[in-house]
ModelCIF file with pLDDT and N, C-alpha, C, O atoms, coordinates in Angstrom:
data_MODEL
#
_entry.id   MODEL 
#
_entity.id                         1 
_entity.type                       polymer 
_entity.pdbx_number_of_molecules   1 
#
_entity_poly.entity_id                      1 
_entity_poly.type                           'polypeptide(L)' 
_entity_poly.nstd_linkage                   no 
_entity_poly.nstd_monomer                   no 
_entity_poly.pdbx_seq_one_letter_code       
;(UNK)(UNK)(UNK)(UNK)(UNK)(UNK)(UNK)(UNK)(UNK)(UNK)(UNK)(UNK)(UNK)(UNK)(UNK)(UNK)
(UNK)(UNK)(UNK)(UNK)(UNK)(UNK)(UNK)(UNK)(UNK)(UNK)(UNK)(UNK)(UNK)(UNK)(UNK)(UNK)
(UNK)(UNK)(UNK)(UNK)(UNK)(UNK)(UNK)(UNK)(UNK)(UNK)(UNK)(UNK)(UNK)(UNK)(UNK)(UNK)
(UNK)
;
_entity_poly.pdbx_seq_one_letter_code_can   XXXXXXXXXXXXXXXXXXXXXXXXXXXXXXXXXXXXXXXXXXXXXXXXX 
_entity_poly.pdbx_strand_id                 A 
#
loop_
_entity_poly_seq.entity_id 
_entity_poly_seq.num 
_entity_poly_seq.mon_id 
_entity_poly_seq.hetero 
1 1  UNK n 
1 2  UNK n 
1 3  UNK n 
1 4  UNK n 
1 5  UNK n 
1 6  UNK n 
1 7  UNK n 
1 8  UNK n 
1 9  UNK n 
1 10 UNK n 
1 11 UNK n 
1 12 UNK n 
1 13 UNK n 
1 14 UNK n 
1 15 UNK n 
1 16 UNK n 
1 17 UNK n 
1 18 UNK n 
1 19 UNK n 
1 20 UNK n 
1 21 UNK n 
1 22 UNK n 
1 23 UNK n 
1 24 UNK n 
1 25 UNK n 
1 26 UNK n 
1 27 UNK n 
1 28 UNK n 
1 29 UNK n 
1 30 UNK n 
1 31 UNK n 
1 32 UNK n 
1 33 UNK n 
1 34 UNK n 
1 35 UNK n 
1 36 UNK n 
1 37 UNK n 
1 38 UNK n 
1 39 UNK n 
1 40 UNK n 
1 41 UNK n 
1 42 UNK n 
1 43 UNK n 
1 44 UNK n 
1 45 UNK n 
1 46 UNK n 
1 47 UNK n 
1 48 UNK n 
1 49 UNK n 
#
_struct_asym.id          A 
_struct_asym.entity_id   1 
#
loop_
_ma_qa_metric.id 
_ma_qa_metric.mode 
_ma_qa_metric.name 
_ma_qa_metric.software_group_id 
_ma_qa_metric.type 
1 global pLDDT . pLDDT 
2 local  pLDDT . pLDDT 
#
_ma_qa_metric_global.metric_id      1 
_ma_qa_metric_global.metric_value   86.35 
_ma_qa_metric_global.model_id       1 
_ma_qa_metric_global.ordinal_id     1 
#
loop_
_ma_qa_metric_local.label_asym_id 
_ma_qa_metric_local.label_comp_id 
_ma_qa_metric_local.label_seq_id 
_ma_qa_metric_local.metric_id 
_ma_qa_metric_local.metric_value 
_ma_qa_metric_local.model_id 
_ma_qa_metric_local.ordinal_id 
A UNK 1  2 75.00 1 1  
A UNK 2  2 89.00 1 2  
A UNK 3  2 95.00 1 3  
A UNK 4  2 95.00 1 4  
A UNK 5  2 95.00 1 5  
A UNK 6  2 97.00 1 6  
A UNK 7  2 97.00 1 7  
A UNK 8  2 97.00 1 8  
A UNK 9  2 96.00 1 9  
A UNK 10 2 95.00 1 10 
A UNK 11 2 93.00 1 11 
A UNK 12 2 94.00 1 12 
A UNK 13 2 95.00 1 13 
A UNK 14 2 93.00 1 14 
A UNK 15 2 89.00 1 15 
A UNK 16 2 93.00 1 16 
A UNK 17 2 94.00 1 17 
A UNK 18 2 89.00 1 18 
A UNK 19 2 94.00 1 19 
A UNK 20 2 94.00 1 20 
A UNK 21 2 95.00 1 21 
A UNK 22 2 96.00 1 22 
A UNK 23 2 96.00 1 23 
A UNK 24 2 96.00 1 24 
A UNK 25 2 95.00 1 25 
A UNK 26 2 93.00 1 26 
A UNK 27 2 94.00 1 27 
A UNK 28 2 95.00 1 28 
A UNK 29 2 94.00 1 29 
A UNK 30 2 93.00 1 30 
A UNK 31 2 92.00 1 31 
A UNK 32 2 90.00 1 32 
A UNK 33 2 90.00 1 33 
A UNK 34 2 88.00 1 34 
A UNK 35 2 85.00 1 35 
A UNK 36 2 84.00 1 36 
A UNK 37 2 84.00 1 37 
A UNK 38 2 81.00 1 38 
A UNK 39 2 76.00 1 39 
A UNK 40 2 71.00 1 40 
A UNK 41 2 62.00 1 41 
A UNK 42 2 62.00 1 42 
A UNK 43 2 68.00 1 43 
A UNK 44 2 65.00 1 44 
A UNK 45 2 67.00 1 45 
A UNK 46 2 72.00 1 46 
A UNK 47 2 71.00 1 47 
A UNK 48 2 64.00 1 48 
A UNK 49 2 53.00 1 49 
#
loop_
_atom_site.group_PDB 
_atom_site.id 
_atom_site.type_symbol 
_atom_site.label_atom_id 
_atom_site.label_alt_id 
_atom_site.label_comp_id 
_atom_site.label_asym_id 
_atom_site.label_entity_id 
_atom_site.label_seq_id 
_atom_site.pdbx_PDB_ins_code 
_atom_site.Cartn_x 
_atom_site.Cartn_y 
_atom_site.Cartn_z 
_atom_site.occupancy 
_atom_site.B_iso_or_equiv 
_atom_site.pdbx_formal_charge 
_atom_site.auth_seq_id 
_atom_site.auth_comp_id 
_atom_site.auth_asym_id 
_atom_site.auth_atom_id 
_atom_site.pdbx_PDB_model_num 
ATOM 1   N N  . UNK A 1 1  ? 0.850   -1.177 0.000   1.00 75.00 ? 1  UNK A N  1 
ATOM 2   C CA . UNK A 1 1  ? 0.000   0.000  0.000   1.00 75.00 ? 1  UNK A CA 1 
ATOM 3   C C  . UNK A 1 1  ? 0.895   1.238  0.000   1.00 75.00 ? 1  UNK A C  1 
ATOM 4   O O  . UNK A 1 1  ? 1.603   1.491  0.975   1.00 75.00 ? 1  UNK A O  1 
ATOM 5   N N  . UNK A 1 2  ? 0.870   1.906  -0.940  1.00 89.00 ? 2  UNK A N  1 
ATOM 6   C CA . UNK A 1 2  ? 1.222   3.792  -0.846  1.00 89.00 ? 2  UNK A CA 1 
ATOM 7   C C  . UNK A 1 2  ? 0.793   4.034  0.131   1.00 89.00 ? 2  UNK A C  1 
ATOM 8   O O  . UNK A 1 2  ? -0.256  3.685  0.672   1.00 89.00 ? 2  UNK A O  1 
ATOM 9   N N  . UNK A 1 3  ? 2.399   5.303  0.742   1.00 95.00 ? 3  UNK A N  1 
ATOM 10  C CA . UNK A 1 3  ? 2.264   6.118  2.300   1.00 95.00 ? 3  UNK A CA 1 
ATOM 11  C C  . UNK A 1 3  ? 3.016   7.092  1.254   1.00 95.00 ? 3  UNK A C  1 
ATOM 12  O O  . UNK A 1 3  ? 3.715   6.886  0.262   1.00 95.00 ? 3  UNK A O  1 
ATOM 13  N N  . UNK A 1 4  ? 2.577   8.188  1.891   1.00 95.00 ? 4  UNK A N  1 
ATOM 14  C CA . UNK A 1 4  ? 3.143   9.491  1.765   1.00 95.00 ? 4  UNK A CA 1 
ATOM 15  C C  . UNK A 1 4  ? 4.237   9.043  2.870   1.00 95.00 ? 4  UNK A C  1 
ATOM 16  O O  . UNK A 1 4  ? 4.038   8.336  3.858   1.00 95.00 ? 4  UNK A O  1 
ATOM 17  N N  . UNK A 1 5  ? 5.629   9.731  2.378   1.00 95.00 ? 5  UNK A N  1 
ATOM 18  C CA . UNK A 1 5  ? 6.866   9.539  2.883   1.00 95.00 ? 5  UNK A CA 1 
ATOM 19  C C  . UNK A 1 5  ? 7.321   10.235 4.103   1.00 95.00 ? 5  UNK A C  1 
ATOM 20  O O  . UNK A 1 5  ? 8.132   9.974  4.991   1.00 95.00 ? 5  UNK A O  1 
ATOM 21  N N  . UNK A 1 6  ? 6.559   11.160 3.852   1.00 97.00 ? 6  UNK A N  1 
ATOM 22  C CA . UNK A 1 6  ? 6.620   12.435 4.983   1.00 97.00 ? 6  UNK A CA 1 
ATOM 23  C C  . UNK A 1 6  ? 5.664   12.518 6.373   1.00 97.00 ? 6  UNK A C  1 
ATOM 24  O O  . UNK A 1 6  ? 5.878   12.792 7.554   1.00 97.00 ? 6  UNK A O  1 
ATOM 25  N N  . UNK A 1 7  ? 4.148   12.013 5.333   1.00 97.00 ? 7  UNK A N  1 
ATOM 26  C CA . UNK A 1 7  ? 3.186   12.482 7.192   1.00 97.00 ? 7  UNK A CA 1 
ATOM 27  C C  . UNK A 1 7  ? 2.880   10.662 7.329   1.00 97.00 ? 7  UNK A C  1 
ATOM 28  O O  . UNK A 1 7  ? 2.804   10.232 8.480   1.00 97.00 ? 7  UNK A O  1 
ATOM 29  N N  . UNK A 1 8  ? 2.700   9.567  6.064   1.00 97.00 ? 8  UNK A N  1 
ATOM 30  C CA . UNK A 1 8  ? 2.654   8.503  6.636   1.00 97.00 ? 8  UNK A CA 1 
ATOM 31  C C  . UNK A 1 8  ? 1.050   8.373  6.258   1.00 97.00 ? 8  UNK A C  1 
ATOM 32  O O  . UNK A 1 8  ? 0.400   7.373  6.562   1.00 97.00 ? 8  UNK A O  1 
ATOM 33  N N  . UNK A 1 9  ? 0.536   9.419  5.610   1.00 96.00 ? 9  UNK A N  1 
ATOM 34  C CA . UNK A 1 9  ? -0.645  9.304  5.525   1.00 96.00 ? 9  UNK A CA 1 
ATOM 35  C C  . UNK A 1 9  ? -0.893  7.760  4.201   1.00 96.00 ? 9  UNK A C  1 
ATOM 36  O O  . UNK A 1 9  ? -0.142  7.733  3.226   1.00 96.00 ? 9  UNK A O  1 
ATOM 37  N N  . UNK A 1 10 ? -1.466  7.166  4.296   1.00 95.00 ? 10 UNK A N  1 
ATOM 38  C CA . UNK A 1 10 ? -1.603  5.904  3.505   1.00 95.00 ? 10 UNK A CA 1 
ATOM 39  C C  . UNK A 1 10 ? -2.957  6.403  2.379   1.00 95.00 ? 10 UNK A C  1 
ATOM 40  O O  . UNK A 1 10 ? -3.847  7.169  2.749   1.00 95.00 ? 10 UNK A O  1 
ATOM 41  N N  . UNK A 1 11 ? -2.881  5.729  0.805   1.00 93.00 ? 11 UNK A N  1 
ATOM 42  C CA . UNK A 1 11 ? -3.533  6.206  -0.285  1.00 93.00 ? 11 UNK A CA 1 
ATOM 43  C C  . UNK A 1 11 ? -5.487  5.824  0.237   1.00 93.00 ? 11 UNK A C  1 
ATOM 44  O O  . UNK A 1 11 ? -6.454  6.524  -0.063  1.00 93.00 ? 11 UNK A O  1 
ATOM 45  N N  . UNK A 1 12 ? -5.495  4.735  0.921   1.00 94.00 ? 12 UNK A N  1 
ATOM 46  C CA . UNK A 1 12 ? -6.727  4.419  1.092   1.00 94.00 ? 12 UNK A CA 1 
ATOM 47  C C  . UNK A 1 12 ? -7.420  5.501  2.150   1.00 94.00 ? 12 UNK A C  1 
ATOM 48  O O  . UNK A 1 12 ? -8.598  5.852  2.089   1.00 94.00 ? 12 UNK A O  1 
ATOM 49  N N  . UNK A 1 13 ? -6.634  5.872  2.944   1.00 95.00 ? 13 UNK A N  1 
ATOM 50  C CA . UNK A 1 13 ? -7.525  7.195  3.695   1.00 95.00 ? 13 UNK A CA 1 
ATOM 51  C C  . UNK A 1 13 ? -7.729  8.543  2.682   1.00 95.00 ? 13 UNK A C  1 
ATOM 52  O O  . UNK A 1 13 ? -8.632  9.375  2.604   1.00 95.00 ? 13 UNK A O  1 
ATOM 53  N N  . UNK A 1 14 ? -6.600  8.378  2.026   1.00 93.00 ? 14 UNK A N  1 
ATOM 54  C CA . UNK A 1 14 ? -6.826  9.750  0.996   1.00 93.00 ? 14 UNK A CA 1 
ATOM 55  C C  . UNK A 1 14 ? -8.268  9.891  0.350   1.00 93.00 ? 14 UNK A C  1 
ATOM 56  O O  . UNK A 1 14 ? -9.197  10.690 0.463   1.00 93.00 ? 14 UNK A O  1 
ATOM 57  N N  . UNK A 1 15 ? -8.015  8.721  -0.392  1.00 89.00 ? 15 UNK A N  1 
ATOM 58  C CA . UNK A 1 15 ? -9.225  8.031  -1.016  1.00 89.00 ? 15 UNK A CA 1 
ATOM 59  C C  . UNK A 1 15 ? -10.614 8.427  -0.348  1.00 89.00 ? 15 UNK A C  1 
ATOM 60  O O  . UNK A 1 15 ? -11.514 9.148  -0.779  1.00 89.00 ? 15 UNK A O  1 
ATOM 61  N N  . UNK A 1 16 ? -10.466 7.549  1.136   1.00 93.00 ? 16 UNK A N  1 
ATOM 62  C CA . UNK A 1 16 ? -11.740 7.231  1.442   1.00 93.00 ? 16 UNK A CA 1 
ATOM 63  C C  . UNK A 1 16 ? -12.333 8.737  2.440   1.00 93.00 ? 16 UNK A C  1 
ATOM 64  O O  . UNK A 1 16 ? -13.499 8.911  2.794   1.00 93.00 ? 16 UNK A O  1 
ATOM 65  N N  . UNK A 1 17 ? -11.223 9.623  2.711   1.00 94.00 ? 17 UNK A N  1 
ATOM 66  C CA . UNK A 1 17 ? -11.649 10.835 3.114   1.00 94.00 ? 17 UNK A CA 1 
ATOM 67  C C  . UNK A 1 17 ? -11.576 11.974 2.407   1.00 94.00 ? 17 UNK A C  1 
ATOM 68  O O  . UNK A 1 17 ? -12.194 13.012 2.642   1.00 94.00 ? 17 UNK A O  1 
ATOM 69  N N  . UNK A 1 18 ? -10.630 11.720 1.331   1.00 89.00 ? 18 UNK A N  1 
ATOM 70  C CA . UNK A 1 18 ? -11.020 12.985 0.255   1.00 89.00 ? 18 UNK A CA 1 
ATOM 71  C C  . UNK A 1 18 ? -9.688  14.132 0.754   1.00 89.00 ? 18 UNK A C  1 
ATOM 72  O O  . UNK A 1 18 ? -9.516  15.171 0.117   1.00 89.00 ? 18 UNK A O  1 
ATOM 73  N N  . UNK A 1 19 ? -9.039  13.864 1.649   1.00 94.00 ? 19 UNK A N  1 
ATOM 74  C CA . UNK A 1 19 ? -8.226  14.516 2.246   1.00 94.00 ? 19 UNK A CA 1 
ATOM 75  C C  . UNK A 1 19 ? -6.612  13.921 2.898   1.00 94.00 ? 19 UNK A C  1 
ATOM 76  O O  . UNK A 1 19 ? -6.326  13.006 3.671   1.00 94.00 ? 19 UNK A O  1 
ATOM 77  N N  . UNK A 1 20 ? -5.556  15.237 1.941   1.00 94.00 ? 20 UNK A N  1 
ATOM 78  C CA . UNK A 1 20 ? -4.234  14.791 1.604   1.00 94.00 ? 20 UNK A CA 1 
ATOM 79  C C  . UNK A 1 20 ? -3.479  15.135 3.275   1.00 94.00 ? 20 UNK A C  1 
ATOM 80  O O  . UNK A 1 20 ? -3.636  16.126 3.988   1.00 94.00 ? 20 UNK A O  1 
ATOM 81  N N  . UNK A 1 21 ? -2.843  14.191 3.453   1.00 95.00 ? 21 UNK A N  1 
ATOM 82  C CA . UNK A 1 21 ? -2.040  14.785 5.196   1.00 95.00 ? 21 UNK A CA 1 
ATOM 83  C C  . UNK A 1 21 ? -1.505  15.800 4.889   1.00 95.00 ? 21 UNK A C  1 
ATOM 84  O O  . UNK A 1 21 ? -1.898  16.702 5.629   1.00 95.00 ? 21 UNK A O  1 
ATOM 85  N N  . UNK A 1 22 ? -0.532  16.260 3.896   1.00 96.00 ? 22 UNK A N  1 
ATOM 86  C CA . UNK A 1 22 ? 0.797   17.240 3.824   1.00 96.00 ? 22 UNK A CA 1 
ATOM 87  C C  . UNK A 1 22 ? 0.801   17.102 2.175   1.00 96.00 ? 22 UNK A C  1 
ATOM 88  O O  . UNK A 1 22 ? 0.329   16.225 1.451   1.00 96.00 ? 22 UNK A O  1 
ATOM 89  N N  . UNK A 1 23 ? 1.616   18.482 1.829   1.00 96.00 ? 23 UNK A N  1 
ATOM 90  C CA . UNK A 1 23 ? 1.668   18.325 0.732   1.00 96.00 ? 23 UNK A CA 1 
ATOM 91  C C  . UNK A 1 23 ? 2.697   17.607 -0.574  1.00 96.00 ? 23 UNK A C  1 
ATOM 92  O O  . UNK A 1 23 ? 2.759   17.826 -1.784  1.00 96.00 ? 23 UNK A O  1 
ATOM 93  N N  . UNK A 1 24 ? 3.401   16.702 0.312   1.00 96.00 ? 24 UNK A N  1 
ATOM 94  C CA . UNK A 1 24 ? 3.820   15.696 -0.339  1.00 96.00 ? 24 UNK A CA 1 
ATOM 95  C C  . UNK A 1 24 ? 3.323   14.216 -0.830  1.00 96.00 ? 24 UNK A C  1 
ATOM 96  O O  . UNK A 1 24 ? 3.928   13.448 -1.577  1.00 96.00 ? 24 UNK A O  1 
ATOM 97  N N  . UNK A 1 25 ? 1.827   13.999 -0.090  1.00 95.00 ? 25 UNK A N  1 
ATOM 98  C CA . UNK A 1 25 ? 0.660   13.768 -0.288  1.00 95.00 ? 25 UNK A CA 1 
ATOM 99  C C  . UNK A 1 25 ? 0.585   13.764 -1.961  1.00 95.00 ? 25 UNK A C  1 
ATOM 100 O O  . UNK A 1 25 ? 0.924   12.731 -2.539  1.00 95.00 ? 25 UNK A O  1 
ATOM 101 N N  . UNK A 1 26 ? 0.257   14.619 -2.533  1.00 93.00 ? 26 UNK A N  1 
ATOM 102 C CA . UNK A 1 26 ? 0.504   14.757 -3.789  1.00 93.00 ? 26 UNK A CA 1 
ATOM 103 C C  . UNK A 1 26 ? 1.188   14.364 -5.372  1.00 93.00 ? 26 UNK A C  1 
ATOM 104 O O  . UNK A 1 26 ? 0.852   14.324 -6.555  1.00 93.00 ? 26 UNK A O  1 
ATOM 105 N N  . UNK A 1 27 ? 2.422   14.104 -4.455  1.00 94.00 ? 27 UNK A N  1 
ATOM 106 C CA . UNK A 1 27 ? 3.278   12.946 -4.995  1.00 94.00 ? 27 UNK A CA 1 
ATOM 107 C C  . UNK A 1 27 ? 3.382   11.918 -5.428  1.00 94.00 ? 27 UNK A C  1 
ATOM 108 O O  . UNK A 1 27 ? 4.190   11.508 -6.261  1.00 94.00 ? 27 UNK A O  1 
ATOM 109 N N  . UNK A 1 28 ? 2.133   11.119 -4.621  1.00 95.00 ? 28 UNK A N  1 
ATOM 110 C CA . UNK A 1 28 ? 2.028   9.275  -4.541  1.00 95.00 ? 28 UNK A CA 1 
ATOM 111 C C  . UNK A 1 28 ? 0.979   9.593  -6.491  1.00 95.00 ? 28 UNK A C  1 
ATOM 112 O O  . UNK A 1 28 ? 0.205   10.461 -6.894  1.00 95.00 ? 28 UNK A O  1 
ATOM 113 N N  . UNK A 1 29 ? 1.397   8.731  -6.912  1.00 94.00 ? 29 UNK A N  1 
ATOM 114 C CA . UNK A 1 29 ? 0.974   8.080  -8.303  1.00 94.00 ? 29 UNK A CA 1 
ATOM 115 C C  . UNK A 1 29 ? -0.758  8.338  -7.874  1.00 94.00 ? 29 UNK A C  1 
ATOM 116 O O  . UNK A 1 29 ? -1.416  9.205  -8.449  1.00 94.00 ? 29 UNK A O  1 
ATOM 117 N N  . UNK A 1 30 ? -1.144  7.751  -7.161  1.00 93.00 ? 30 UNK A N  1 
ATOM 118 C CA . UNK A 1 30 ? -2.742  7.513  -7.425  1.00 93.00 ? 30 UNK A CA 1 
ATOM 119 C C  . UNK A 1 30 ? -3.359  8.770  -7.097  1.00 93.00 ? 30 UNK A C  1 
ATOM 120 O O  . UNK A 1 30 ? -4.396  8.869  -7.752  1.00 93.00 ? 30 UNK A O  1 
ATOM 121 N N  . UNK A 1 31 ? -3.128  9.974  -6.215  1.00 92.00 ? 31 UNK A N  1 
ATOM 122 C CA . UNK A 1 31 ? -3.103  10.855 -5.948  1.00 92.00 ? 31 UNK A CA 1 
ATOM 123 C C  . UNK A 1 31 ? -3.003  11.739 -6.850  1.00 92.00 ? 31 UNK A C  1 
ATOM 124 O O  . UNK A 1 31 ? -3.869  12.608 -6.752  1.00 92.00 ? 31 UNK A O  1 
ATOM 125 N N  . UNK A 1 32 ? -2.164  11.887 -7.841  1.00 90.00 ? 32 UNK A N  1 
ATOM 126 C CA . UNK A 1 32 ? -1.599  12.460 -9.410  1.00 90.00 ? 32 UNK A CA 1 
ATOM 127 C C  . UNK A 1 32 ? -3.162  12.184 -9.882  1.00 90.00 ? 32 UNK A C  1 
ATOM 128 O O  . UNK A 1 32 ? -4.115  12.961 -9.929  1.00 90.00 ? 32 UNK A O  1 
ATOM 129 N N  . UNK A 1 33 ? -3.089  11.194 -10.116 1.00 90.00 ? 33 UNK A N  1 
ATOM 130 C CA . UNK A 1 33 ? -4.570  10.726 -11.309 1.00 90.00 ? 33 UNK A CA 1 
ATOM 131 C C  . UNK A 1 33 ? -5.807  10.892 -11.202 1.00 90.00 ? 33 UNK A C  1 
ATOM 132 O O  . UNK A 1 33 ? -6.731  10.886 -12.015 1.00 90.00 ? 33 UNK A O  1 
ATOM 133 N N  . UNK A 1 34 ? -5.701  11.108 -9.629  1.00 88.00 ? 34 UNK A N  1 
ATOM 134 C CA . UNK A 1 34 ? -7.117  11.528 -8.935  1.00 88.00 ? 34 UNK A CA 1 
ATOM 135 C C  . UNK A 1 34 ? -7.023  13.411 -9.578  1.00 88.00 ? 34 UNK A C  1 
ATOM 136 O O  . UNK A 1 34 ? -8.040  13.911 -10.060 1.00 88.00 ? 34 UNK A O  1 
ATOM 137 N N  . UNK A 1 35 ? -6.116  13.976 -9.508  1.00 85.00 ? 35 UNK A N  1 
ATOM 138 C CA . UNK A 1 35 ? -6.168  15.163 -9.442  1.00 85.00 ? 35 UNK A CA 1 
ATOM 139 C C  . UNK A 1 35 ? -6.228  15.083 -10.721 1.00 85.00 ? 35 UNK A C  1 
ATOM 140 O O  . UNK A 1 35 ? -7.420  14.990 -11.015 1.00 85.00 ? 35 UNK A O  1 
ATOM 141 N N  . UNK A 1 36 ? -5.715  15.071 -11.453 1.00 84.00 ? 36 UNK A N  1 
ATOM 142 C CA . UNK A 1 36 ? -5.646  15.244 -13.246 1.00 84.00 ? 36 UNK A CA 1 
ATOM 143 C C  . UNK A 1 36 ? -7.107  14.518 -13.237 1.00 84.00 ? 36 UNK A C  1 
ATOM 144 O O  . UNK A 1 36 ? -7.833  15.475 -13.508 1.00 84.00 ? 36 UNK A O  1 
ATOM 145 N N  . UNK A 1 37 ? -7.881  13.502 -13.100 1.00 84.00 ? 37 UNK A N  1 
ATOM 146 C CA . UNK A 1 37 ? -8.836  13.256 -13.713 1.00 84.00 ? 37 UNK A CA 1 
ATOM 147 C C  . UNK A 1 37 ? -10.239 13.987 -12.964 1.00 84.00 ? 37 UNK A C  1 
ATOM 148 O O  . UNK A 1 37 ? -11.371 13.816 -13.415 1.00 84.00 ? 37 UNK A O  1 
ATOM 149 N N  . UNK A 1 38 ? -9.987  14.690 -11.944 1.00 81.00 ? 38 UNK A N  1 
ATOM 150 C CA . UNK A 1 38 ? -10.994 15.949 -11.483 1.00 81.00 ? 38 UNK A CA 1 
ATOM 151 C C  . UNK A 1 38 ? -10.667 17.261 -12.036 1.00 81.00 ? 38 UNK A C  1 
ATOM 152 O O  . UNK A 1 38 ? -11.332 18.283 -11.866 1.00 81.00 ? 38 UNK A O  1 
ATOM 153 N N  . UNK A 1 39 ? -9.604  17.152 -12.702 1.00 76.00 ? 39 UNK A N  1 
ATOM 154 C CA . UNK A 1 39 ? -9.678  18.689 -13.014 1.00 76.00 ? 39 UNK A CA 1 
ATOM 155 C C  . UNK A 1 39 ? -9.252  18.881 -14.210 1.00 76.00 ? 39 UNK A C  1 
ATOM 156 O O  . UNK A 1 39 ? -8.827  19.950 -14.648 1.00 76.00 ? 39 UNK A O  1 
ATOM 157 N N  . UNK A 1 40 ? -9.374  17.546 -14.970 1.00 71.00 ? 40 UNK A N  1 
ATOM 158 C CA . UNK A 1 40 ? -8.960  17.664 -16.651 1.00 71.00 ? 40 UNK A CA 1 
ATOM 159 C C  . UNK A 1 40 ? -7.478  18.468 -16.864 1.00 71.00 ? 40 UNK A C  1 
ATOM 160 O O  . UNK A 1 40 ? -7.435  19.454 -17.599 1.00 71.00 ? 40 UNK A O  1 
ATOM 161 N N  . UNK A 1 41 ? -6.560  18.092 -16.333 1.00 62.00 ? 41 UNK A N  1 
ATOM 162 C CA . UNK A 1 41 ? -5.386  18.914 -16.832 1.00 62.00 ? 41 UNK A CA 1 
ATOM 163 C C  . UNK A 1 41 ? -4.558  19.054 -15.935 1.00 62.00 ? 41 UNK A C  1 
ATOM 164 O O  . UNK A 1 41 ? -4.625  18.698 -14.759 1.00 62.00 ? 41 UNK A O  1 
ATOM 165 N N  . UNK A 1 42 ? -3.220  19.931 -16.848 1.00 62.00 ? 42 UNK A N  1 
ATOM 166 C CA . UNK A 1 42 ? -2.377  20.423 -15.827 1.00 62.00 ? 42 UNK A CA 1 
ATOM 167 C C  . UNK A 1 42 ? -2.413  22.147 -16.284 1.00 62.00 ? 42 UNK A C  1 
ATOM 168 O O  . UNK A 1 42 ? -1.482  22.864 -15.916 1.00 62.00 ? 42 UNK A O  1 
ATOM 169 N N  . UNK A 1 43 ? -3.055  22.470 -16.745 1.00 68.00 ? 43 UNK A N  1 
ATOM 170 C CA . UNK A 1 43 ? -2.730  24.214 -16.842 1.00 68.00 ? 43 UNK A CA 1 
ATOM 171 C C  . UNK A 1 43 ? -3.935  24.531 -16.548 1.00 68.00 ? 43 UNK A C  1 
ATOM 172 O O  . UNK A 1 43 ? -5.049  24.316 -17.027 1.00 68.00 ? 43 UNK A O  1 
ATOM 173 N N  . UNK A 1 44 ? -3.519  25.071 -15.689 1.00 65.00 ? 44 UNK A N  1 
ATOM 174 C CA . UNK A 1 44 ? -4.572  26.598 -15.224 1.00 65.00 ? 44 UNK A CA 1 
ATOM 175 C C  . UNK A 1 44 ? -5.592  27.231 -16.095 1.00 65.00 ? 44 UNK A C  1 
ATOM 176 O O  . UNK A 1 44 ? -4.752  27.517 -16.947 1.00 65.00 ? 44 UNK A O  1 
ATOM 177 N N  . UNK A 1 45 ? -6.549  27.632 -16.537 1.00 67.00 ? 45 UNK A N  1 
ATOM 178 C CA . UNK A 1 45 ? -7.209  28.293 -17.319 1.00 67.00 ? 45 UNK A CA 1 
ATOM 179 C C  . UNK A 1 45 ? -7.942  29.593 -16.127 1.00 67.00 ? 45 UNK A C  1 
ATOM 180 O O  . UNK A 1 45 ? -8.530  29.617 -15.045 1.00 67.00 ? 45 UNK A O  1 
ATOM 181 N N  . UNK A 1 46 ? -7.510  30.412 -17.023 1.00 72.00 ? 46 UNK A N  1 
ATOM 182 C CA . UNK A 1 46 ? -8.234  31.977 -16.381 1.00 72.00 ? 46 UNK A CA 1 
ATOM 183 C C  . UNK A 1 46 ? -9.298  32.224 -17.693 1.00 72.00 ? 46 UNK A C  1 
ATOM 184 O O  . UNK A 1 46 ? -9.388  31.842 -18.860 1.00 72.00 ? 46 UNK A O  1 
ATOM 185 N N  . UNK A 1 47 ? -10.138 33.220 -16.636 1.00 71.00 ? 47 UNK A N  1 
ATOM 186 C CA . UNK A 1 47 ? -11.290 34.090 -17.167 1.00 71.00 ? 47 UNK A CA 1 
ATOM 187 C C  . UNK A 1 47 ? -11.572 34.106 -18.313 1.00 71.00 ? 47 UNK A C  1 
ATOM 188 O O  . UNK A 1 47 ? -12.608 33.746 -18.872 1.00 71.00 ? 47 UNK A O  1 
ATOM 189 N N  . UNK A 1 48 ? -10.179 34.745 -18.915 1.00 64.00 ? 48 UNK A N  1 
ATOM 190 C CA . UNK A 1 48 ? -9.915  35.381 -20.560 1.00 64.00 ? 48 UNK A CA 1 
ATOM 191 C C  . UNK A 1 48 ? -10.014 34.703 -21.599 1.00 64.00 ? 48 UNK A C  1 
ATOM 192 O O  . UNK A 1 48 ? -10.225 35.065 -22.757 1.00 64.00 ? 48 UNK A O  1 
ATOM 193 N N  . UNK A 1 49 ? -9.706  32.748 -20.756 1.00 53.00 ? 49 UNK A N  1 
ATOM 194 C CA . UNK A 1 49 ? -9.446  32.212 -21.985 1.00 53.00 ? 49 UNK A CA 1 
ATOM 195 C C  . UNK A 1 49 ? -10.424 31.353 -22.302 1.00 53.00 ? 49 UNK A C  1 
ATOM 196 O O  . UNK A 1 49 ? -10.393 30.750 -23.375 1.00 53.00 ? 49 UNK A O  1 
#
């Protein structure tokens, strides 16, 4: 099982609470995919565009 390296937080609490310990959290692979596939992307889009 994936732990964040730093707080120890493990991927299945991420998961099952929706909420990262620290922001190295971020890091772990399944965590990546969760975020890219809620937010379609990696660039920012503003107002204008």
């Amino acid at each position: 099982m994936q732990k964040c390296a730093k707080c120890q937080t493990d991927i299945q609490e991420i998961m099952e609470t929706g909420f990262v310990g620290c922001e190295k959290c971020y890091e772990l692979e399944a965590v990546k995919k969760a975020v890219d596939k809620s937010f379609g992307g990696k660039r920012h889009k503003t107002k204008e565009e």
